[in-house]
MDTraj code that builds the backbone (N, CA, C; nanometers):
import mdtraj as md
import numpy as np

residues = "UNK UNK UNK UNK UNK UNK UNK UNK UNK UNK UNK UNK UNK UNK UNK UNK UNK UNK UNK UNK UNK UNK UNK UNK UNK UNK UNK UNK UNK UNK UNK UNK UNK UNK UNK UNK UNK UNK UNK UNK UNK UNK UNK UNK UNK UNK UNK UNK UNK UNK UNK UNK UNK UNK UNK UNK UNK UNK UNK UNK UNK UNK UNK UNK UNK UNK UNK UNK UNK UNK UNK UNK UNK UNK UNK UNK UNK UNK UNK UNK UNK UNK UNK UNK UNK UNK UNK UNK UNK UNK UNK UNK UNK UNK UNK UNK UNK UNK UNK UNK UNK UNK UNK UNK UNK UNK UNK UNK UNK UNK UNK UNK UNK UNK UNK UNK UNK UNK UNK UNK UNK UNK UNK UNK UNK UNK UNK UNK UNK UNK UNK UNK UNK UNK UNK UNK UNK UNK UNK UNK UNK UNK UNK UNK UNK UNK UNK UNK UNK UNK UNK UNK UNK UNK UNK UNK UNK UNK UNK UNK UNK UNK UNK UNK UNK UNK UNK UNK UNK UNK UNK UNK UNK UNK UNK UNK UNK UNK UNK UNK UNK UNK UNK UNK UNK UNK UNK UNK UNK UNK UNK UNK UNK UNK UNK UNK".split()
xyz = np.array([
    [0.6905, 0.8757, 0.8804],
    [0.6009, 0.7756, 0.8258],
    [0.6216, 0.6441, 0.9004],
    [0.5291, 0.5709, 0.9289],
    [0.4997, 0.4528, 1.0058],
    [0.5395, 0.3266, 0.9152],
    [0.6144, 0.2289, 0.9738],
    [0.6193, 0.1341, 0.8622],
    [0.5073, 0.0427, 0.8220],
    [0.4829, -0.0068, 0.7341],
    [0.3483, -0.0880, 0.6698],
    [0.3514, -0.2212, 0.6567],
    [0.2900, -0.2972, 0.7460],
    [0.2638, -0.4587, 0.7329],
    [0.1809, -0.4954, 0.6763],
    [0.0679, -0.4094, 0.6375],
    [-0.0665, -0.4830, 0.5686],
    [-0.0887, -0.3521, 0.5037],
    [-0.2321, -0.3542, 0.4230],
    [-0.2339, -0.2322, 0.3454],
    [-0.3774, -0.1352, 0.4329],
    [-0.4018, -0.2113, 0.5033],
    [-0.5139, -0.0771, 0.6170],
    [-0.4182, -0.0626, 0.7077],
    [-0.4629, 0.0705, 0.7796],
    [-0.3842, 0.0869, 0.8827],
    [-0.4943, 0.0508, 0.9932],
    [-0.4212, 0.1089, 1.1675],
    [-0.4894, 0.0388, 1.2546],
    [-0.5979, 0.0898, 1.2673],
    [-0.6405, 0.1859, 1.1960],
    [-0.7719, 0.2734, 1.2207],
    [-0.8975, 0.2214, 1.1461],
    [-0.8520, 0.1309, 1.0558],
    [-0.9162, 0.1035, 0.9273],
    [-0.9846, -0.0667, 0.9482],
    [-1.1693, -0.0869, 0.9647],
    [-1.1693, -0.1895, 1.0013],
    [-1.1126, -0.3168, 0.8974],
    [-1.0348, -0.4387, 0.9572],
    [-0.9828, -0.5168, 0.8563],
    [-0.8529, -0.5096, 0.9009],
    [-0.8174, -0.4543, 0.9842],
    [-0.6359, -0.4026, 1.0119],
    [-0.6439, -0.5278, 1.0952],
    [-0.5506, -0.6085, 1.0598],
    [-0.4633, -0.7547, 1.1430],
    [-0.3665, -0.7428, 1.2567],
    [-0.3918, -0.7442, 1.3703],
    [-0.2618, -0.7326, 1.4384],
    [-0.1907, -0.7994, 1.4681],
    [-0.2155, -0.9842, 1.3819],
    [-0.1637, -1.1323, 1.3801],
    [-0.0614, -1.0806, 1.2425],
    [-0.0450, -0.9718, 1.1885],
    [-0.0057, -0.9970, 1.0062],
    [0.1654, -0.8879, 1.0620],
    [0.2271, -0.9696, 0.9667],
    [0.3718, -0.8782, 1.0590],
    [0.4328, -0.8850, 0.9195],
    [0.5382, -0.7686, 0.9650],
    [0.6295, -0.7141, 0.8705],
    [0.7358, -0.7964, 0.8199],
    [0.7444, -0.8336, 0.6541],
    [0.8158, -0.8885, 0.6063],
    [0.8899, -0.8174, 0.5923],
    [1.0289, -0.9236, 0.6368],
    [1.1745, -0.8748, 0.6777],
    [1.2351, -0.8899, 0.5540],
    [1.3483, -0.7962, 0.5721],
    [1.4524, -0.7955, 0.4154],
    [1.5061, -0.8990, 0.4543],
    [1.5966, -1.0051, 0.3526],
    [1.6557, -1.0829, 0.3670],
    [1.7262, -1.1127, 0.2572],
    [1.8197, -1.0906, 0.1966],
    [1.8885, -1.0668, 0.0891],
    [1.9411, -1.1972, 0.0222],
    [2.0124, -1.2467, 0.2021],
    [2.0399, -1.3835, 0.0969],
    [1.9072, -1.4876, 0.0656],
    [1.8414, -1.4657, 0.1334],
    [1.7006, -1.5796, 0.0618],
    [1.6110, -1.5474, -0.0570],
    [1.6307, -1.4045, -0.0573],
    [1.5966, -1.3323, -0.1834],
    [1.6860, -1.4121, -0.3090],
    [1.8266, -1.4127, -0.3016],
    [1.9052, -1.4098, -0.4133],
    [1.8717, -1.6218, -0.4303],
    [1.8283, -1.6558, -0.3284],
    [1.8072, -1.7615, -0.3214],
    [1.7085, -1.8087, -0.3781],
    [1.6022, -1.7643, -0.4026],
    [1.4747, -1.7972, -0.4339],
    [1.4762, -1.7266, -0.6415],
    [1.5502, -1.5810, -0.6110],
    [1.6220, -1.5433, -0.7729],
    [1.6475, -1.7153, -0.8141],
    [1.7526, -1.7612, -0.7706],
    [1.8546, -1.9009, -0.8696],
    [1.7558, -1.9823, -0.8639],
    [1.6587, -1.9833, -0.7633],
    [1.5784, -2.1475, -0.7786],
    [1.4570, -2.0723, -0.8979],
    [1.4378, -1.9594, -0.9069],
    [1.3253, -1.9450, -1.0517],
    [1.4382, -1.9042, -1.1512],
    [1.5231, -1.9411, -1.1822],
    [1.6185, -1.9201, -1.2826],
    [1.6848, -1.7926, -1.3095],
    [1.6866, -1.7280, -1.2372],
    [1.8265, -1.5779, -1.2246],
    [1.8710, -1.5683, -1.1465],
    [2.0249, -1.6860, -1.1587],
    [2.1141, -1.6550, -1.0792],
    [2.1756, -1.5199, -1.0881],
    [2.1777, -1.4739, -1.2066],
    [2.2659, -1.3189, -1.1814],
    [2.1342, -1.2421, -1.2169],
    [2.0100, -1.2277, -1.1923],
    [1.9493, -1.1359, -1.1606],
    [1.8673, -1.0816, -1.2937],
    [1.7728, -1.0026, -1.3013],
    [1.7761, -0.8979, -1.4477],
    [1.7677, -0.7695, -1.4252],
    [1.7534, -0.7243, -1.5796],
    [1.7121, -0.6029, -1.5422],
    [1.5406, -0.5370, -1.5187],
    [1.5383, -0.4641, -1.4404],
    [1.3743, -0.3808, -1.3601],
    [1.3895, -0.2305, -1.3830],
    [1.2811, -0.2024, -1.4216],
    [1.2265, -0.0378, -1.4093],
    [1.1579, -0.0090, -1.3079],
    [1.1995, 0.0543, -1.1901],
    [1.1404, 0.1177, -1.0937],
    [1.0124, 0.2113, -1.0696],
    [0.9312, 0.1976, -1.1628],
    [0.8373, 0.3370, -1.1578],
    [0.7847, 0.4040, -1.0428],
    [0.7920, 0.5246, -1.0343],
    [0.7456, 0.6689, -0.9536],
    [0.7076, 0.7365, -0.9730],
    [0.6618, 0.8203, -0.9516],
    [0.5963, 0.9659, -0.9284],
    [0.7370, 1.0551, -0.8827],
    [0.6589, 1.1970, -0.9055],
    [0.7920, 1.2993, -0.9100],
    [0.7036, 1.4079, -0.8253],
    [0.5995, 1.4004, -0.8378],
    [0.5173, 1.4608, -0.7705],
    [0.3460, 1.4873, -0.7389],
    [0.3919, 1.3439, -0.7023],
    [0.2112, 1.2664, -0.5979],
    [0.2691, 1.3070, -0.4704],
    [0.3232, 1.2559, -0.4147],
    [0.3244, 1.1636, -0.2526],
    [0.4723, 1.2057, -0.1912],
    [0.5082, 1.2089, -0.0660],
    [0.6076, 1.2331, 0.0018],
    [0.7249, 1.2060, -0.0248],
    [0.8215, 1.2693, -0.0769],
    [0.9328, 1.2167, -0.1276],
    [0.9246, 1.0803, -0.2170],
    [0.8202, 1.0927, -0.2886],
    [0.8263, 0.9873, -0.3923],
    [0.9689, 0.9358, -0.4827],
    [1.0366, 0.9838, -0.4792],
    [1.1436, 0.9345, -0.5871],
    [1.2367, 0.9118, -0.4805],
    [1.2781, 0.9775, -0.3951],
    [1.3585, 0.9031, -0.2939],
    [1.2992, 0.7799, -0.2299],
    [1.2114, 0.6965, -0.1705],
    [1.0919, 0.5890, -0.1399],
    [1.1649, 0.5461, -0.2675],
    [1.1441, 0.5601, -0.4414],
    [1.1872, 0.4548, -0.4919],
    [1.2771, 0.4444, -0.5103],
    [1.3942, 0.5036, -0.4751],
    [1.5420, 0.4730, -0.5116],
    [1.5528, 0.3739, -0.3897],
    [1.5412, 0.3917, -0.2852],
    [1.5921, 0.3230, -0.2051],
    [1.4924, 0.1514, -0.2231],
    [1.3900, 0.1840, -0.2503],
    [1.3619, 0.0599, -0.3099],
    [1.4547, -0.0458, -0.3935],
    [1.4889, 0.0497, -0.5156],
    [1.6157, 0.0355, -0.6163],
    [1.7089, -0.0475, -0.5529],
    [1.7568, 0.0371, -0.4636],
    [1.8630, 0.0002, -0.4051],
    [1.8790, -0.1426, -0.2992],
    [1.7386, -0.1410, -0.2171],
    [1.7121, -0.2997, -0.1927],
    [1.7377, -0.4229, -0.3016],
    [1.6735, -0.3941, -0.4102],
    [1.6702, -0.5044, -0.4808],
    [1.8110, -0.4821, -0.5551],
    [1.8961, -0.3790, -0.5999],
    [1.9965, -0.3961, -0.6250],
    [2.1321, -0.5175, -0.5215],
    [2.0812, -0.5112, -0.4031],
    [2.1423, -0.5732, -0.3138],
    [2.1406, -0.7522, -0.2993],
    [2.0140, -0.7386, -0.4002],
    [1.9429, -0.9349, -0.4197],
    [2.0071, -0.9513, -0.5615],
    [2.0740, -0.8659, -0.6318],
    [2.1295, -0.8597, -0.7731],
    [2.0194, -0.8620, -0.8569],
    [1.9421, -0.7777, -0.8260],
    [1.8659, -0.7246, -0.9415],
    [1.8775, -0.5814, -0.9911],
    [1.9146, -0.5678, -1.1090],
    [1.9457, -0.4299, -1.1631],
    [1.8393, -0.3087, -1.1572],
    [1.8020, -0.3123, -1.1174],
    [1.7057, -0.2258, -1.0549],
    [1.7260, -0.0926, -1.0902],
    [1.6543, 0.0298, -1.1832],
    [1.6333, 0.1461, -1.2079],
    [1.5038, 0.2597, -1.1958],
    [1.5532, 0.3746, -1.1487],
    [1.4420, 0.4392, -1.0895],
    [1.3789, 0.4998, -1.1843],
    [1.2888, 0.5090, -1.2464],
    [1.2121, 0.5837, -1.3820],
    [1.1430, 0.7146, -1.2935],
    [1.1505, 0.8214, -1.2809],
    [1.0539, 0.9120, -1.2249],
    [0.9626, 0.9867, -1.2946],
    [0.8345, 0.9827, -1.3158],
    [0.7634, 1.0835, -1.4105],
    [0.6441, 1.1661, -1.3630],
    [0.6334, 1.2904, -1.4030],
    [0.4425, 1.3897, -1.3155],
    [0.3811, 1.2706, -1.2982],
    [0.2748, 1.2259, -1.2084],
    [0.1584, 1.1690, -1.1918],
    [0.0691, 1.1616, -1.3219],
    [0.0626, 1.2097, -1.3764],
    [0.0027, 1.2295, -1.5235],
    [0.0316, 1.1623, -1.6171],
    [0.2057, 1.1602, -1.6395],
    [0.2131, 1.0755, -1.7238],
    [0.2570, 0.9014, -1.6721],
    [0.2535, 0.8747, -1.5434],
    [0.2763, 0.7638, -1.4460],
    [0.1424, 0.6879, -1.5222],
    [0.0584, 0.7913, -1.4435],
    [-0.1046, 0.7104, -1.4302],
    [-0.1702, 0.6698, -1.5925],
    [-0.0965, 0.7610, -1.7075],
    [-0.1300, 0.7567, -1.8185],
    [-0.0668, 0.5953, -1.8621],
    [0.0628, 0.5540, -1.8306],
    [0.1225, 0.4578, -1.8922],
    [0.0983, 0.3386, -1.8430],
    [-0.0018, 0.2448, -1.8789],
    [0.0046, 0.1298, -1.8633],
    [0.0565, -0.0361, -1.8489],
    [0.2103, 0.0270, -1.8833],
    [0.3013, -0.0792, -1.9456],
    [0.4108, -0.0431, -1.8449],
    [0.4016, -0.0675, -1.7054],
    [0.4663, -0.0830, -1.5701],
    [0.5153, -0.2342, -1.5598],
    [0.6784, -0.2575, -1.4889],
    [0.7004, -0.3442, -1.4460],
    [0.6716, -0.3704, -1.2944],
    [0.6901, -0.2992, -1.2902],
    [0.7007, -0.2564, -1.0535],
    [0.7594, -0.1251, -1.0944],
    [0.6025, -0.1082, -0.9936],
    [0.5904, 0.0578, -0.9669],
    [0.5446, 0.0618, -0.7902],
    [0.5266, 0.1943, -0.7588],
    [0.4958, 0.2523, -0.5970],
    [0.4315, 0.3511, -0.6067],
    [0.2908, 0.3164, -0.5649],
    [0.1659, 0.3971, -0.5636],
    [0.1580, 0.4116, -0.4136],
    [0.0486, 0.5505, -0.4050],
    [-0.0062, 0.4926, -0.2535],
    [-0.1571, 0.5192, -0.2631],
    [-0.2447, 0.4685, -0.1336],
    [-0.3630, 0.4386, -0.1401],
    [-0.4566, 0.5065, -0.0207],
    [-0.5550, 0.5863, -0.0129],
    [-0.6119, 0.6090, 0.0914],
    [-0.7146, 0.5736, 0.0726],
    [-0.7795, 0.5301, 0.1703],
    [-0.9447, 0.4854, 0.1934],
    [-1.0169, 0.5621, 0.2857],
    [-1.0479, 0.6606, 0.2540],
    [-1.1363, 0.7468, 0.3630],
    [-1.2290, 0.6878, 0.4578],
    [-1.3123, 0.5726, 0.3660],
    [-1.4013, 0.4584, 0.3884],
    [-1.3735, 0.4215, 0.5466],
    [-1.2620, 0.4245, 0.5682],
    [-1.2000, 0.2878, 0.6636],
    [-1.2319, 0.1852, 0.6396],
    [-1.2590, 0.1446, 0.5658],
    [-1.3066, 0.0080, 0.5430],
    [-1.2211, -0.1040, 0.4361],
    [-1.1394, -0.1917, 0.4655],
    [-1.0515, -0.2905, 0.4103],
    [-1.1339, -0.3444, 0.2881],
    [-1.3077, -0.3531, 0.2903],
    [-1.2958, -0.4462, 0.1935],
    [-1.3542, -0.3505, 0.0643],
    [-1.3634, -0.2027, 0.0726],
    [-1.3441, -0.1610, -0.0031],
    [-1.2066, -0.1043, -0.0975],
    [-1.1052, -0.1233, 0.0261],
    [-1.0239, -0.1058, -0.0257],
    [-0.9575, -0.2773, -0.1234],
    [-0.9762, -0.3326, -0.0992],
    [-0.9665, -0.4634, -0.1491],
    [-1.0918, -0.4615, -0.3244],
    [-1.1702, -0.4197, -0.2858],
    [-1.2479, -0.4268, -0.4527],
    [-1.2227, -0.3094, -0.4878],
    [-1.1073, -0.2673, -0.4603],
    [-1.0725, -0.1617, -0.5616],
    [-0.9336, -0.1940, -0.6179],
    [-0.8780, -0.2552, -0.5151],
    [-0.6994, -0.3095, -0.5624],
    [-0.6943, -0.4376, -0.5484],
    [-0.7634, -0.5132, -0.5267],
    [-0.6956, -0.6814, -0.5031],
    [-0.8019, -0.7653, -0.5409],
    [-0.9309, -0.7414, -0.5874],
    [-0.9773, -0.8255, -0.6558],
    [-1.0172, -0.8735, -0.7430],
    [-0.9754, -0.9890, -0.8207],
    [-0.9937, -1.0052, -0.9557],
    [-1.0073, -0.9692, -1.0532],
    [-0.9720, -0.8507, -1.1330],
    [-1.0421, -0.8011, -1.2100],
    [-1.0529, -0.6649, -1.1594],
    [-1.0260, -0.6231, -1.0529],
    [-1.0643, -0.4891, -0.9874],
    [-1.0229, -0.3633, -1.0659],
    [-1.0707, -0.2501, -1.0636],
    [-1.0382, -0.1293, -1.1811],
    [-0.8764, -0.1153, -1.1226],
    [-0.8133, -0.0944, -0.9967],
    [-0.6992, -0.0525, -0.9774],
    [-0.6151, -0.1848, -0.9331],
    [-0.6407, -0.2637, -0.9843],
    [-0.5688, -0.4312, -0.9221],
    [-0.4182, -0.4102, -1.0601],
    [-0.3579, -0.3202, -1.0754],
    [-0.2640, -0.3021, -1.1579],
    [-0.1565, -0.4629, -1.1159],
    [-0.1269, -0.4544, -0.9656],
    [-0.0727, -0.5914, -0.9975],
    [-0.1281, -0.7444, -1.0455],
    [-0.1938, -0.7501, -1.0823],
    [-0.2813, -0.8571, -1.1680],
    [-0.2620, -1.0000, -1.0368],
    [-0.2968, -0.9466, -0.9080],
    [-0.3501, -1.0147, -0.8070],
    [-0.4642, -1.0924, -0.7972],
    [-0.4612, -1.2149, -0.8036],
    [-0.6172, -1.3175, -0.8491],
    [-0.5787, -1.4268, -0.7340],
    [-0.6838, -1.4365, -0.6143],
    [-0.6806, -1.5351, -0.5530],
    [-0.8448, -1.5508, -0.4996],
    [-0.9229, -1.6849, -0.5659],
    [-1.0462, -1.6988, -0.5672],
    [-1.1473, -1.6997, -0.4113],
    [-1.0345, -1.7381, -0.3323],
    [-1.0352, -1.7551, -0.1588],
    [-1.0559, -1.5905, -0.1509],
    [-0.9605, -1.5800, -0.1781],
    [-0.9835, -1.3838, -0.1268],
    [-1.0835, -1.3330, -0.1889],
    [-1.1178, -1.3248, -0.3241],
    [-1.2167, -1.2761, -0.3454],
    [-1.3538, -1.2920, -0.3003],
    [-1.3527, -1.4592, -0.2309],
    [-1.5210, -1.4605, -0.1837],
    [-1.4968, -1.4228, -0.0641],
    [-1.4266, -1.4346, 0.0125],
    [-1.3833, -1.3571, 0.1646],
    [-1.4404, -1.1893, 0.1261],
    [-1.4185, -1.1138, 0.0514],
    [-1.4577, -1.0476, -0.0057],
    [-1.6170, -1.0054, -0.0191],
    [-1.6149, -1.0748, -0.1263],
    [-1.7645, -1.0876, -0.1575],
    [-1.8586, -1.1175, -0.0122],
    [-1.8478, -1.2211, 0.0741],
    [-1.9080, -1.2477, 0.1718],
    [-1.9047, -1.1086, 0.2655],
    [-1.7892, -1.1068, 0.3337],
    [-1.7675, -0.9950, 0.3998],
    [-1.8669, -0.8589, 0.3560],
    [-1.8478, -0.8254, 0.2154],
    [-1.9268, -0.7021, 0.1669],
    [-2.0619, -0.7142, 0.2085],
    [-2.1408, -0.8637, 0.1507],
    [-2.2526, -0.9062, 0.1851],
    [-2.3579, -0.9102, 0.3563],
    [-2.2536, -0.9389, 0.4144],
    [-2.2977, -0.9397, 0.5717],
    [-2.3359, -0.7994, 0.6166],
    [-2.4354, -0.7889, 0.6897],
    [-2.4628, -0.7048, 0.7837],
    [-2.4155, -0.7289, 0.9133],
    [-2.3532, -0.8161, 0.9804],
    [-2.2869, -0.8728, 1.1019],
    [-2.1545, -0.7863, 1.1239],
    [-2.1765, -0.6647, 1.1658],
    [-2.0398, -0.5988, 1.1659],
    [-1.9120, -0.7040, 1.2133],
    [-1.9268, -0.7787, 1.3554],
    [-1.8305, -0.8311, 1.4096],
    [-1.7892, -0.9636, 1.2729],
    [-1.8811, -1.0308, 1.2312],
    [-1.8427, -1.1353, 1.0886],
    [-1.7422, -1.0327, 1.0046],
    [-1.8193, -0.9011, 0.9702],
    [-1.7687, -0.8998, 0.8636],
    [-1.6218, -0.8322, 0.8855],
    [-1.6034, -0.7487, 1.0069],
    [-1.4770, -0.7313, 1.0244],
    [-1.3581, -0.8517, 1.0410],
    [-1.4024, -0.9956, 1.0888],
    [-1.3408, -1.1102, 1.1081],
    [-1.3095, -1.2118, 0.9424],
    [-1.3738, -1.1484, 0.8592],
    [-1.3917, -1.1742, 0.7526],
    [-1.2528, -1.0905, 0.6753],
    [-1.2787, -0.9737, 0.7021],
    [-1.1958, -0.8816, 0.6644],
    [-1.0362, -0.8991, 0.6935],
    [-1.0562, -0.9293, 0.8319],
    [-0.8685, -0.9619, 0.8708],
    [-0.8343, -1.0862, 0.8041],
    [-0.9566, -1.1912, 0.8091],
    [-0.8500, -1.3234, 0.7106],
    [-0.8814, -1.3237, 0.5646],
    [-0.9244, -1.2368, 0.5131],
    [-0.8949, -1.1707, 0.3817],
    [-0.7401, -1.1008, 0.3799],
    [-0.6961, -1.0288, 0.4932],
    [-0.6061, -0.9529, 0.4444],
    [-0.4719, -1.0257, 0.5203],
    [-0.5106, -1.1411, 0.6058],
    [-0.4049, -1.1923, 0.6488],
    [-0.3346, -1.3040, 0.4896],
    [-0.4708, -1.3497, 0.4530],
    [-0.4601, -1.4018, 0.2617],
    [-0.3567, -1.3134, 0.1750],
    [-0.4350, -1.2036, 0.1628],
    [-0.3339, -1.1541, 0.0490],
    [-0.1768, -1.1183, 0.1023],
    [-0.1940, -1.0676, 0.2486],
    [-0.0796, -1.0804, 0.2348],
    [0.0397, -1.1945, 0.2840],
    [-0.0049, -1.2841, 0.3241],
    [0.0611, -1.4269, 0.2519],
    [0.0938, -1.4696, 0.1593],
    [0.0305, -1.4367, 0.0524],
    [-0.0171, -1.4402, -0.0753],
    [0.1514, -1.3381, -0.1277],
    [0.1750, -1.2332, -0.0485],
    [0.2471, -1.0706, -0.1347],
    [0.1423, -1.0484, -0.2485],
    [0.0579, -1.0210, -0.2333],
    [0.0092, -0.9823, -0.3258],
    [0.0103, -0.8208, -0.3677],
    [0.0553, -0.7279, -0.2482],
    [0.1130, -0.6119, -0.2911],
    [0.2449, -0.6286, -0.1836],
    [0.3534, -0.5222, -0.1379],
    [0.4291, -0.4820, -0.0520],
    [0.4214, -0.3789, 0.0013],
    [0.3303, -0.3475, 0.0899],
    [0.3335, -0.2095, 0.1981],
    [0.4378, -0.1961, 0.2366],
    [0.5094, -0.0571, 0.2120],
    [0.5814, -0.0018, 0.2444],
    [0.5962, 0.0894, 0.3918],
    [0.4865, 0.2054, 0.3819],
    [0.4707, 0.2430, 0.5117],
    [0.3291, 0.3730, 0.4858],
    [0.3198, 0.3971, 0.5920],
    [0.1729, 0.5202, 0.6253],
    [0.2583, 0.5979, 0.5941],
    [0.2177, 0.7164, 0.4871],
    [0.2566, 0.8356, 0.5120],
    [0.2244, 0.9349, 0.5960],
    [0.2937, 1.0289, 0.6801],
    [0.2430, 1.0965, 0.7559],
    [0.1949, 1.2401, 0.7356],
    [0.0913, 1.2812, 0.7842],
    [0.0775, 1.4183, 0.7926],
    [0.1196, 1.5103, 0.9178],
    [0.1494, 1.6252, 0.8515],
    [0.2042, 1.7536, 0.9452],
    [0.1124, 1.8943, 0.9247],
    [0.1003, 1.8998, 1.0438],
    [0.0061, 2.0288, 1.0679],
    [0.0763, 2.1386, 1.1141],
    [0.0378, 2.2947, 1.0863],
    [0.0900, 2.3521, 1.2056],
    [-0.0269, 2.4367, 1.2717],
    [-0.0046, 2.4861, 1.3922],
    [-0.1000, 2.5582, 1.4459],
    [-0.0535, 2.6748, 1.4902],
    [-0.1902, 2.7194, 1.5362],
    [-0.0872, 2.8605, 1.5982],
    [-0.1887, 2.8339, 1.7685],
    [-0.1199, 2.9308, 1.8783],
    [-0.1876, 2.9101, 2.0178],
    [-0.2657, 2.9832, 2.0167],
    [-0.3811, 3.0793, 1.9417],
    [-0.4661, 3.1137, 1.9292],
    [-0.5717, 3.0616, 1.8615],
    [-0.6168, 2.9202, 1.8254],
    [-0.6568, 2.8512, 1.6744],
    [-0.6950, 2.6667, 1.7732],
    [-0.7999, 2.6386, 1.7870],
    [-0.8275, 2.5254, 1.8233],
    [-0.8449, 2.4498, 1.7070],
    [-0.7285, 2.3605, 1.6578],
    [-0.7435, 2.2829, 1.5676],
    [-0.7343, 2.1369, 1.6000],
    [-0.7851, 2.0508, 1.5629],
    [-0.7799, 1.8869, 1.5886],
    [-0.7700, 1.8335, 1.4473],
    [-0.6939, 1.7561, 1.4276],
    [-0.6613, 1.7372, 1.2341],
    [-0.7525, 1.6070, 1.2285],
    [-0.7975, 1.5681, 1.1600],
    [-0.9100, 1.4663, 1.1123],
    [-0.8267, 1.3597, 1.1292],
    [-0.8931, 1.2154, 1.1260],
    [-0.8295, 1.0928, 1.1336],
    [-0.8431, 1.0626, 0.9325],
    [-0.9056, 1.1785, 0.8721],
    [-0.9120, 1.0991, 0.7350],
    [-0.8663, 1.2498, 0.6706],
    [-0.7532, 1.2877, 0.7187],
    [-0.6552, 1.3968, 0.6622],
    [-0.6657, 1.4775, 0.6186],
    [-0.7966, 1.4952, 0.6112],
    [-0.8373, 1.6421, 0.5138],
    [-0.8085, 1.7703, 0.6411],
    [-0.7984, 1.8751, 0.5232],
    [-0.8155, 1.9804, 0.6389],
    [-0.9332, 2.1006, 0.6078],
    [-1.0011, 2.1119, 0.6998],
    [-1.1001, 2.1655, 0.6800],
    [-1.1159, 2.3277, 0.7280],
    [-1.1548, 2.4173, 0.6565],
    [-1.1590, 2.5106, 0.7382],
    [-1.1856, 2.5383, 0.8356],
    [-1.3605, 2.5187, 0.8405],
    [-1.3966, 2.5412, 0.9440],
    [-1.4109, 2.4499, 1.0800],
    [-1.3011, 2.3651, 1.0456],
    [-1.2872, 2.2644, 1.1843],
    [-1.1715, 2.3506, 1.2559],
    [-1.0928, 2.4797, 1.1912],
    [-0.9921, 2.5709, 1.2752],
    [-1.1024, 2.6614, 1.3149],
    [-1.0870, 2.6879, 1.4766],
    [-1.1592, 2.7507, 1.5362],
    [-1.0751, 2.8617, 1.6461],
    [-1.1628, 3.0042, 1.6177],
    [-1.0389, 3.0802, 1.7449],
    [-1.0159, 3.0187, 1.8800],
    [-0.9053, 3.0526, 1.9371],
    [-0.8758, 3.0083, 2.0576],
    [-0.9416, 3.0573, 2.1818],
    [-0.9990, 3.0364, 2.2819],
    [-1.0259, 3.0842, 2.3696],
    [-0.9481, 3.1540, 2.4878],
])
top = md.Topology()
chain = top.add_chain()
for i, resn in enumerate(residues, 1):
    res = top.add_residue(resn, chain, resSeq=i)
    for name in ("N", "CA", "C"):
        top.add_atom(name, md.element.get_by_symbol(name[0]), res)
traj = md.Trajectory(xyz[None], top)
């Protein structure tokens, strides 16, 4: 898996290649803890999945274990997808997101704006949202993709989520079987074709 600076990847129009990976930093972490008032930290529920996504519960332990390191007590909750997606009453949790779309600013009115059905982190910034709104509005592909990167260079200035990383896919083939795997992961039958 690829690590994650923004929440499109490079395939996806809206992907920033000005937007860079926030670095761990433990002591400015524990620093910024004492200046909002926990010097010794609290306690956090980690929420996960047990079985969505690629080693989901390992991804959040080691999460855990970051913020255990800023002195935050940090615990991994793991539960089916079922009953994850059922419970509404999350402190910090780790989802992941695909956009078949390629397109950033749908993925944005679905998780980051105002009000959005999956904006679970209760992310509200009025700049981003009309960046948004405009962007959707334009027919100017080149606007609206330029629209799109300083939308997402916003939120994530902002942290308004923490990308973690792309998950990857694995194929196998055989040397009789012309297969090419999609850029939007599905696998299709009849895109496996005999070999020549």
């Amino acid at each position: 898996a690829a690590s994650g600076s923004q929440i499109p990847d490079p395939a996806t129009v809206g992907h920033n290649d000005q937007i860079q990976r926030l670095a761990f930093d433990p002591d400015r972490a524990r620093q910024l803890l004492s200046d909002a008032g926990f010097p010794n930290g609290f306690d956090l529920t980690v929420d996960v999945t047990n079985d969505q996504f690629v080693n989901d519960v390992g991804v959040g332990q080691a999460v855990a274990q970051q913020l255990q390191q800023v002195g935050i007590n940090a615990q991994v909750r793991a539960r089916p997808a079922a009953a994850f997606f059922d419970d509404g009453d999350k402190e910090f949790f780790i989802v992941g997101w695909s956009d078949d779309a390629f397109d950033f600013g749908r993925t944005a009115g679905n998780l980051l704006v105002t009000g959005a059905f999956f904006n679970d982190s209760q992310y509200s910034n009025a700049e981003f949202d009309a960046l948004i709104e405009t962007a959707n509005s334009t027919t100017d592909t080149v606007e609206r993709e330029r629209l799109l990167k300083q939308a997402n260079k916003l939120v994530m200035d902002d942290v308004g989520l923490v990308p973690l990383h792309f998950e990857g896919n694995v194929w196998g083939n055989a040397a009789n079987l012309n297969f090419v795997p999609r850029s939007d992961n599905w696998t299709l039958y009849r895109d496996v074709v005999p070999g020549l």
